[in-house]
N, C-alpha and C positions, 0 to 999 in steps of 0.2 A: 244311475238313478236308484236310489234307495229308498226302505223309511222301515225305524227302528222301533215301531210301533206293534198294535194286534196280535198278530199270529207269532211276530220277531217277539215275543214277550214271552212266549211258550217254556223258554229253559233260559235261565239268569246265562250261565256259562258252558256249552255243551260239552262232556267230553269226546273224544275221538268216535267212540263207540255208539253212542246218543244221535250226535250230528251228520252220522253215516245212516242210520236210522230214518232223519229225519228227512234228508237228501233223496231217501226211496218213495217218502210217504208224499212229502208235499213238491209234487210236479203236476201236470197237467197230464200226464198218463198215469199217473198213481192216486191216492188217495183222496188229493187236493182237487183233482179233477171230478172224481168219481163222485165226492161229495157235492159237487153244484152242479153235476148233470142228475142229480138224486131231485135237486129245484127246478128242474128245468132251464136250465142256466146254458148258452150255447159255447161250449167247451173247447177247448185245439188241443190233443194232445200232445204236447211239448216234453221231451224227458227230461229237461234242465232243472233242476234244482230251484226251489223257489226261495228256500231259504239259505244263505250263506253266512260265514263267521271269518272271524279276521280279528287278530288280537287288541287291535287296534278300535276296533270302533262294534267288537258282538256282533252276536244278532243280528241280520238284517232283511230284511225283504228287499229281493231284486225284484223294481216295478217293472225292467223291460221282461223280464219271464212270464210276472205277474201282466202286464198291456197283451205281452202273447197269445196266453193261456185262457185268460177272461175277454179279451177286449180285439183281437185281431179279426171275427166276426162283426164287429159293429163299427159303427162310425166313431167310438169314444178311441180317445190316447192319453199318453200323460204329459203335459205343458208343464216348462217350471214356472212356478209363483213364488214369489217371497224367497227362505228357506228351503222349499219343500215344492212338493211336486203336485196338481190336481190334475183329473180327466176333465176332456173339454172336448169337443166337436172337429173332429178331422174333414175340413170341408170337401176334401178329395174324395172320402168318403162317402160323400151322398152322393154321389154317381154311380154309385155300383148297387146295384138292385140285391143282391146277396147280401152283403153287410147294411142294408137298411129292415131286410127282412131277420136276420141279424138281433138288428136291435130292439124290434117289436117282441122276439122273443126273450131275450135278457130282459125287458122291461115289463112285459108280461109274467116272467118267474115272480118280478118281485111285485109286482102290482097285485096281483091273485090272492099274495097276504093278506090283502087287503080288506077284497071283498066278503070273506067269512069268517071272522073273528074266532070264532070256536071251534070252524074246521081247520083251521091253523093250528090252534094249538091242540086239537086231536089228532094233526095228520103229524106236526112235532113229535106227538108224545108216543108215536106207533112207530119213528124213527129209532126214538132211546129202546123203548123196549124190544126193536128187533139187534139191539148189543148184549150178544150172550153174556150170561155169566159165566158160565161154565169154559173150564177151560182145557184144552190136552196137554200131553206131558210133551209130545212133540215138537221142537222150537221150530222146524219148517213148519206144521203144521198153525201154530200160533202166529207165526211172519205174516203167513197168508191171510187168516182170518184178522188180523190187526189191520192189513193191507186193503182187503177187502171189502169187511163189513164194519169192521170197529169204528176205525178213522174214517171212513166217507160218513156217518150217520154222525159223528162229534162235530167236523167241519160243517154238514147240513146243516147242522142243529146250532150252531153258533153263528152261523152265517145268518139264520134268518133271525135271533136276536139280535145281532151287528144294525140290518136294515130293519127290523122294527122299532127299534130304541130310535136310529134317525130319523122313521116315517114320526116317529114322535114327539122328539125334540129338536127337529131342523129351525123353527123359528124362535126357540131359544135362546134367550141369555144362559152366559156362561155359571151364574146363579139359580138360573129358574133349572137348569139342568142336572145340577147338584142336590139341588129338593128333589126333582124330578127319580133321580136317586136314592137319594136314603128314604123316599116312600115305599120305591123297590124294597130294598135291604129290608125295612120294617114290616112289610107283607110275606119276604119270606125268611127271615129271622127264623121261627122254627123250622123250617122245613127245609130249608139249606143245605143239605148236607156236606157240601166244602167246607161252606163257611162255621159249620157245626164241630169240622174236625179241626180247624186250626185251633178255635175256643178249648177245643178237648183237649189239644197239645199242653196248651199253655194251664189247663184243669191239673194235667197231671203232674205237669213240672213245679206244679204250686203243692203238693201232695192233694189235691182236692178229686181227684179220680183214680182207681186203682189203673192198673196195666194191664188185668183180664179186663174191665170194662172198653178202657181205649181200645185195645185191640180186636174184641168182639166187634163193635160199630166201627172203629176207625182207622183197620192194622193198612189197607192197601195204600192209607195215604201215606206222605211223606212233604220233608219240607220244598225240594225242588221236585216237585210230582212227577214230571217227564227225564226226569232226569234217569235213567237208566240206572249207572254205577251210585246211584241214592237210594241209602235201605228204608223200606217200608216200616210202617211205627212197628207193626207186630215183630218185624227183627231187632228194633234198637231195644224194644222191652222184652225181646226173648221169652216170646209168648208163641202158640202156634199160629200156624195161617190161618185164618179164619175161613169159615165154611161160609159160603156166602149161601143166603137162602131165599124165598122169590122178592126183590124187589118192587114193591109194590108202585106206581105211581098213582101220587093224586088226580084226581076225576075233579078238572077246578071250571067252572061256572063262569063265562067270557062274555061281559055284558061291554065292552067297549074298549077303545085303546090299551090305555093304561094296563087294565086286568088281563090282556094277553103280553102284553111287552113284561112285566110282572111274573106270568104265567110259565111265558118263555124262558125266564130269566133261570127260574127253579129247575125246567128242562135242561138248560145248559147244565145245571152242578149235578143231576141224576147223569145225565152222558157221561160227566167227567168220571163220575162216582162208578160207572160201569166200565171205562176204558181203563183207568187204574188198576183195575183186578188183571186186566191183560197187560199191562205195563208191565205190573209184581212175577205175572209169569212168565214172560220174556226177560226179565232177571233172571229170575231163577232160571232159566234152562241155561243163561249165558253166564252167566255166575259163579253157579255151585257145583 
């Protein structure tokens, strides 16, 4: 059971070095775990590999790791449908007083979202900012902190956009979902900062940005951003590392759905925008 979707989306083509990487971080005793027991999410931890590669078909998310690691606590499993595979009710399951307790807490992580619109996305936005910037020159030293605080607060933090986007457009059309989007995009259009650095790539490949500017705001990015053996802009323009200096996040005003699903959205690209800086330096210790 597979699916070549979400988290499988992470690195187009991983190299040897990336996908060994990846292999430590996303298991149920690594990063992947760490991160949904950050939600209150009831965890197993599994040392398997959640994500797998094969020339043949990338990328993949193995669901029985993924039913494992998430789901062997509660009554949910994964049934094939169609194509493709959804969770569905294990009725054997509801006999076991553990996996029904189980499931009130998995359901509870995500229900809690719920109830406080703006302590969600305060308690979001106190996950990003506990992702150092700062970083050692030590690559074990950087392993661990990647392992431990980085990737469990990116996965937090993307997980609980993953379920607010669907608390929000579950009764949608495949249309209304698409608006439901680039309302997104159009609220956080400036403030993006992913999405600010691809525009900057394409700025400067036009001559319309210099290469001290892109690299000041945008050297950590790069075009396959997880990608390990992929140089950061500030090496392809042969600029220095940028000094990163305090990251500020916006203080945003949560009056209903929308404006946290929105809100969270922006948390997801500040994560990214903070985990990048530790990407560039686990190059660089592996690297150079």
């Amino acid at each position: 059971m597979y699916r070549n979707d979400g988290l499988a989306e992470i690195v187009r083509d991983p190299s040897p070095k990336t996908l060994g990487y990846l292999s430590q971080w996303f298991t149920g005793e690594g990063a992947f775990g760490k991160g949904l027991s950050l939600l209150g999410w009831p965890v197993v931890k599994d040392d398997r590999p959640l994500l797998v590669w094969d020339k043949e078909n990338g990328l993949r998310i193995d669901l029985l790791v993924e039913e494992k690691v998430m789901y062997s606590k509660t009554v949910f499993h994964y049934v094939k449908k169609d194509d493709g595979f959804v969770l569905a009710v294990n009725l054997k399951s509801l006999l076991s007083p553990k996996k029904i307790l189980g499931t009130f807490k998995a359901l509870w992580s995500q229900s809690r979202l719920l109830t406080n619109y703006q302590k969600t996305y305060d308690e979001t936005k106190r996950l990003v900012e506990e992702i150092p910037t700062t970083t050692p020159k030590d690559k074990a030293d950087i392993e661990n902190i990647l392992a431990s605080i980085v990737w469990p607060r990116v996965v937090a933090v993307d997980y609980t956009g993953e379920f607010l986007f669907s608390a929000l457009s579950s009764n949608y059309s495949k249309y209304k979902k698409l608006e439901i989007l680039n309302i997104i995009q159009d609220r956080n259009r400036d403030r993006d900062w992913y999405t600010q650095s691809v525009l900057a790539w394409s700025k400067y490949k036009e001559g319309k940005l210099s290469k001290e500017a892109l690299a000041k705001d945008y050297g950590y990015a790069a075009g396959d951003e997880y990608e390990i053996t992929q140089p950061r802009y500030y090496e392809i323009v042969k600029q220095p590392k940028p000094v990163v200096g305090e990251l500020k996040i916006e203080e945003i005003q949560i009056k209903n759905l929308l404006d946290l699903v929105a809100g969270v959205q922006y948390l997801r690209s500040e994560a990214k925008r903070r985990s990048l800086i530790w990407i560039a330096a686990l190059r660089e210790s592996i690297m150079f």
